[in-house]
C-alpha positions as CSV (number, residue, x, y, z in Angstrom):
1,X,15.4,29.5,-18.3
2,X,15.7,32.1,-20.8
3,X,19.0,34.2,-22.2
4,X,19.0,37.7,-22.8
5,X,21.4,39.0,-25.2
6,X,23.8,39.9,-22.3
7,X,23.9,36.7,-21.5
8,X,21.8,36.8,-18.1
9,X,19.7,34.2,-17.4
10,X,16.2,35.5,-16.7
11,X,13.3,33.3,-14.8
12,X,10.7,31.4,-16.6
13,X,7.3,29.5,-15.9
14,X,6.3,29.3,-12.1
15,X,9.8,31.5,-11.4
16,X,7.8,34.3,-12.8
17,X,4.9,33.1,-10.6
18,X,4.2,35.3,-7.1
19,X,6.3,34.0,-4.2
20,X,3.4,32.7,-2.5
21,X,1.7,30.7,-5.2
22,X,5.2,28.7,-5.9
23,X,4.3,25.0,-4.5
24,X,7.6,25.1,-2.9
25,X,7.5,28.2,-1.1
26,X,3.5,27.9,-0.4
27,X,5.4,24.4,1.5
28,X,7.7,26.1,3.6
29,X,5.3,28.9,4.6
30,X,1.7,26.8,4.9
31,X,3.0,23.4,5.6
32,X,2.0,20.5,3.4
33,X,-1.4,20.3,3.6
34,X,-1.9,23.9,2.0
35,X,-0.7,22.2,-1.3
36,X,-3.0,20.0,-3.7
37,X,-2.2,17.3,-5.4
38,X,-0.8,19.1,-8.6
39,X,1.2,21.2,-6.7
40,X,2.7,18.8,-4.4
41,X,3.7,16.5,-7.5
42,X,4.7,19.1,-9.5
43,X,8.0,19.7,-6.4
44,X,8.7,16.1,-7.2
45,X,9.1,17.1,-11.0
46,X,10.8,19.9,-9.7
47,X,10.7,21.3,-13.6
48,X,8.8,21.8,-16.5
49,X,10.3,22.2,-20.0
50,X,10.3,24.7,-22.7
51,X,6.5,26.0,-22.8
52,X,5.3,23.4,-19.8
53,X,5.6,24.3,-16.2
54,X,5.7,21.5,-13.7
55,X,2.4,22.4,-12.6
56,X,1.5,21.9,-16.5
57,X,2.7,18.1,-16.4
58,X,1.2,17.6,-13.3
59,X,-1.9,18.3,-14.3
60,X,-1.5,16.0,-17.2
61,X,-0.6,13.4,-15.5
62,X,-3.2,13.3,-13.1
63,X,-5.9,14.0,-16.0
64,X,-4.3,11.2,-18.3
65,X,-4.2,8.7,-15.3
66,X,-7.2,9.9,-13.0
67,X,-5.3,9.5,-10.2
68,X,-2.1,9.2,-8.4
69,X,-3.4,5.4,-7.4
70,X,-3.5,5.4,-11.2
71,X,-0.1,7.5,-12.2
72,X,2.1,4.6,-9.9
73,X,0.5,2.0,-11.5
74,X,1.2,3.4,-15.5
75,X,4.1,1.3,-17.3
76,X,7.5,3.5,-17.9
77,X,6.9,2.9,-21.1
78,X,3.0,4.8,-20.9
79,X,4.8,7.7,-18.9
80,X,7.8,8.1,-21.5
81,X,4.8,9.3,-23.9
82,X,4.0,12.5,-22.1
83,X,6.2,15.4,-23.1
84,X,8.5,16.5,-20.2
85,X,8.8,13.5,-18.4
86,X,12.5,11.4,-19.1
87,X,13.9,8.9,-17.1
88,X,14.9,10.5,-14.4
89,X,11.5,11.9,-13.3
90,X,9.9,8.7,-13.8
91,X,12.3,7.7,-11.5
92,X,11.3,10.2,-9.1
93,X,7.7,9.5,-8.8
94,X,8.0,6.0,-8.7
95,X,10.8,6.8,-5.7
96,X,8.0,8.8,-3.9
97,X,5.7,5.7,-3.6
98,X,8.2,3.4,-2.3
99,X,9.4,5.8,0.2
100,X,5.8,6.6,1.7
101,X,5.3,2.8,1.4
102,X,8.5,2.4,4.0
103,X,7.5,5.3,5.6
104,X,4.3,4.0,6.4
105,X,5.9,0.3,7.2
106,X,8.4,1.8,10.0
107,X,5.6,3.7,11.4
108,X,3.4,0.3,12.0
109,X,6.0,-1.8,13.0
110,X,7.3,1.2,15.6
111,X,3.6,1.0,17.0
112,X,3.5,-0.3,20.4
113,X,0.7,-2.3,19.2
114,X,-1.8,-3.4,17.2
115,X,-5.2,-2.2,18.3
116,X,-7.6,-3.4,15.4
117,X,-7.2,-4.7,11.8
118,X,-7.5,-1.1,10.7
119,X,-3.7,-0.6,12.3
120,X,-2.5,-3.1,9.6
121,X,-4.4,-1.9,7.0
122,X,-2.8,1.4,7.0
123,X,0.1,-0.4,5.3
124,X,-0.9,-3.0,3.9
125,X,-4.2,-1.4,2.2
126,X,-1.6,0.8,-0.4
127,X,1.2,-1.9,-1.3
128,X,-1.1,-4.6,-1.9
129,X,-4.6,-3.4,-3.7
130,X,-2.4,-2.3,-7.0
131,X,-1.1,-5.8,-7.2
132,X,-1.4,-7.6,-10.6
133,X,-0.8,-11.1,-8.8
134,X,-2.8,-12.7,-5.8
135,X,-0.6,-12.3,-2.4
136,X,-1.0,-13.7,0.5
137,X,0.9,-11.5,3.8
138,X,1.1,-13.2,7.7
139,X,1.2,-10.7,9.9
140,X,3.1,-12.1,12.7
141,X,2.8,-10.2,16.4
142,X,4.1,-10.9,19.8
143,X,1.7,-11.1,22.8
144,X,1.7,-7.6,23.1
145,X,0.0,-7.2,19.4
146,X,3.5,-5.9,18.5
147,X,4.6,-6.4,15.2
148,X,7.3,-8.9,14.5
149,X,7.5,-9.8,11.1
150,X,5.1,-9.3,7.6
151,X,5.7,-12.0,5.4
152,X,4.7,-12.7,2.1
153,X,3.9,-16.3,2.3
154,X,2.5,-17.0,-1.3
155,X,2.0,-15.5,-4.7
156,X,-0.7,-16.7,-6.8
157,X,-4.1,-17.8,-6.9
158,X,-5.0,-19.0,-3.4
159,X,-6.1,-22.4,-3.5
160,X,-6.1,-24.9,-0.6
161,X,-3.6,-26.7,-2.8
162,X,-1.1,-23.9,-2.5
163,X,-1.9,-22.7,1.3
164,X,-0.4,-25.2,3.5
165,X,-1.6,-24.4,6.9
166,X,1.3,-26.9,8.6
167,X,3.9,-24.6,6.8
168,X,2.1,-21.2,7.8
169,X,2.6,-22.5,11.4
170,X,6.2,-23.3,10.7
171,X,6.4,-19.6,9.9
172,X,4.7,-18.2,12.7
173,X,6.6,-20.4,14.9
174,X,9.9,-19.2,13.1
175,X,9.0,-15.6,14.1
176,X,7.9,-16.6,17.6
177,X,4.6,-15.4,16.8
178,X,2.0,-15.2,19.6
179,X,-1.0,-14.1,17.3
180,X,-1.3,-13.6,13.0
181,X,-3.3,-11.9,10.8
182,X,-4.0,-13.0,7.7
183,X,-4.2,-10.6,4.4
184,X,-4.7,-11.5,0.6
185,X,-5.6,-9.4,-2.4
186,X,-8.2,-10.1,-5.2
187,X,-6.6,-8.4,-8.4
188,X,-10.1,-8.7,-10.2
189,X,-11.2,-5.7,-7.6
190,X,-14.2,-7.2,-5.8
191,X,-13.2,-8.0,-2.1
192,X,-15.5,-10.6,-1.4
193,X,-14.3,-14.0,0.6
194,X,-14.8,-17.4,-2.1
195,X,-15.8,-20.4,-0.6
196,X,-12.1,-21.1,-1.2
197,X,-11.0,-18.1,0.8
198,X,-13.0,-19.6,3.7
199,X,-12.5,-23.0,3.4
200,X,-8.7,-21.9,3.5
201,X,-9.1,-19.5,6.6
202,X,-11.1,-21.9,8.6
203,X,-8.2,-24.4,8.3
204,X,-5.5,-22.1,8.9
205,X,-7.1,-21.1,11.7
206,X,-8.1,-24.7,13.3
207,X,-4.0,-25.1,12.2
208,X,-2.9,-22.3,14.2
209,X,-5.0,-22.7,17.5
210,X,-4.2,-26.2,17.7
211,X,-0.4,-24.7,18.3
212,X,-1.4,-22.5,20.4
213,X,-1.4,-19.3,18.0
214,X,-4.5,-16.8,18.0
215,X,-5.7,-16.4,14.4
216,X,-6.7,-12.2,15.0
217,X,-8.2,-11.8,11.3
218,X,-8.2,-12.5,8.2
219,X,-8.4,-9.4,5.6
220,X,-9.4,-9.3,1.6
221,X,-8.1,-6.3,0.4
222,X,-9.6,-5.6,-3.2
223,X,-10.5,-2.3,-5.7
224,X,-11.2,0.9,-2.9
225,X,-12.7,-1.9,-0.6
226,X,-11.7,-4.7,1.7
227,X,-13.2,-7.6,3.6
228,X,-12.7,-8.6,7.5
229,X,-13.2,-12.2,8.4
230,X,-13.6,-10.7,12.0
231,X,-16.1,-7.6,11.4
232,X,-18.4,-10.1,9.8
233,X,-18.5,-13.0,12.7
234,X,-16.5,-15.7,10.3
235,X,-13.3,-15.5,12.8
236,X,-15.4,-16.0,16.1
237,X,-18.1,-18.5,14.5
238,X,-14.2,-20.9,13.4
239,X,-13.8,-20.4,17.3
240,X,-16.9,-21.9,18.1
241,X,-16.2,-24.8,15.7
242,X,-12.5,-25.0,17.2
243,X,-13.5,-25.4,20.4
244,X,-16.7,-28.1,19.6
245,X,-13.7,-30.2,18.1
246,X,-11.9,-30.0,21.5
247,X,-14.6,-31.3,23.4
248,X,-15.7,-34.3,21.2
């Protein structure tokens, strides 16, 4: 804001802008989707400083870090660099993340059910492909395909020495599950199953139907791609196997 020499404050930046080209109005009139992706982060900023509007750092920060995928992931320390942004605003966009994330979680686990790995993927897909660190989720669901529980079972890289299927079925049992999916990350990017990764599946899931638990999927989630042990036939050819092992 500005001061005249009577002492009035007078607007500045995207005050001086038309009413309908302020992000904030341009909300309340169009709705959300009328915005971009400048404008809509540029209401989280909510302002600009002397000489930069909001819009301004906005498109800085989207420029500097090519994305907002990109922009969550930057240290504080990266972010304290670009002129206009403190504490406090860090603060915010990191807070807008975190809130879609649980936004997204209560919408899943208010689902009346799980139709197809896509359902899970929806909130899984964003919390877990930005991971620095190998993690490895259970979804647990009812016989219903309701949710019940997502659990992060284990950090780190996935060996068969750190997957223990006889404890994975202790947890699903815990959570009374009726059914699990299964969903890991790769940190390097590429979403493509290891002989490890399917060494490891196949035994959780000859673990888990031997207790009477459906093994649904299996999921990789890696860089702007992912991996279904289901789509590709892995899931139903372990059932197969399973079931030879029954009869001999």
């Amino acid at each position: 804001m500005k001061i005249t020499t009577r002492g009035r404050p007078q607007p500045s930046g995207i005050a001086l802008w038309p009413v309908e080209r302020r992000p904030r109005e341009k909300l309340l009139a169009k709705g959300p989707t009328s915005l971009s992706t400048v404008e809509v982060l540029a209401i989280f900023l909510r302002t600009g400083i002397k000489g930069k509007s909001a819009i301004a750092i906005a498109e800085e920060l989207l420029s500097r870090f090519g994305s907002l995928r990109g922009l969550y992931a930057a240290p504080n320390e990266e972010l304290k660099n670009i002129a206009g942004l403190g504490d406090a605003k860090i603060a915010q966009i990191k807070a807008v993340l975190e809130l879609s994330r649980r936004y997204l979680q209560e919408s899943l686990l208010h689902r009346p059910y799980v139709e197809c790995s896509e359902d899970v993927l929806k909130f899984l897909y964003q919390e877990m492909r930005d991971l620095d660190y190998e993690a490895f989720n259970i979804v647990m669901l009812n016989g219903r395909n309701e949710i019940l529980a997502i659990v992060e079972a284990f950090k780190g890289t996935l060996t068969a020495g750190s997957i223990y299927p006889r404890e994975v079925v202790k947890l699903a049992l815990r959570h009374s599950a009726a059914a699990v999916v299964f969903v890991h990350n790769h940190p390097a990017g590429k979403a493509i199953p290891s002989v490890e990764d399917k060494r490891i599946t196949r035994d959780l899931f000859f673990a888990c139907n031997a207790t009477g638990i459906k093994v649904h999927d299996h999921l990789i989630i890696g860089d702007n791609e992912k991996f279904s042990f289901a789509d590709h036939g892995l899931i139903a050819q372990y059932e197969i196997e399973f079931q030879k092992t029954r009869e001999d």
